[in-house]
C-alpha positions, 0 to 999 in steps of 0.5 A: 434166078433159081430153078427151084420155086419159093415157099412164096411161089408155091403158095400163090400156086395153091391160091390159084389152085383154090380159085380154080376149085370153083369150076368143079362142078360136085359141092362134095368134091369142091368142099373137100378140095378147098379145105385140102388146099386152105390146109395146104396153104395154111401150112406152107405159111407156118413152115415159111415163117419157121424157116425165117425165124430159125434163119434170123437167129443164125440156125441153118433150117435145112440141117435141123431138117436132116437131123429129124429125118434121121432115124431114131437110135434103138429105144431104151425099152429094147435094150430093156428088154434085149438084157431080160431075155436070151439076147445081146445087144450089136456093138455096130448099132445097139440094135437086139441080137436075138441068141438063136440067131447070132446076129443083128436083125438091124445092121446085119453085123455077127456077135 
């Protein structure tokens, strides 16, 4: 067995924790905790059901997760606009090197 809990363990968590809601006591903060945790639980089923379905067609969930956490490659508008002004673009990154100051403000390399 392994140390780390299941999507299906942790919805029955949030379940429980929608039924223990009832012992609190103000209506506002009741209502707002069920709908936080209605939202929660809603949401842990959409992610399992992905996560079986992309298992099922022989992807691998957790690297299609990686590769969105990555961060995004400097935007064309940059490199637009890094070409219409006194700028250049790093050869390291592609990120905008402004003239003055001689190098890139994303990785740090020198022109």
């Amino acid at each position: 067995m392994t140390n780390s809990a299941s999507i299906d363990e942790f919805i029955r968590h949030l379940q429980a924790e929608l039924d223990d809601c009832e012992q609190i006591s103000d209506k506002i903060e009741r209502t707002q905790r069920q709908w936080q945790l209605e939202s929660a639980i809603q949401e842990a089923i959409v992610f399992n059901n992905r996560f079986k379905q992309l298992e099922k067609i022989g992807s691998d969930p957790l690297q299609i997760v990686q590769a969105l956490a990555m961060p995004d490659p400097p935007s064309v508008e940059n490199s637009k606009s890094a070409l219409s002004s006194d700028s250049d673009i790093c050869k390291s990154c592609g990120g905008i090197i402004e003239a003055e100051l001689g190098f890139c403000g994303s990785c740090g390399k020198y022109s």
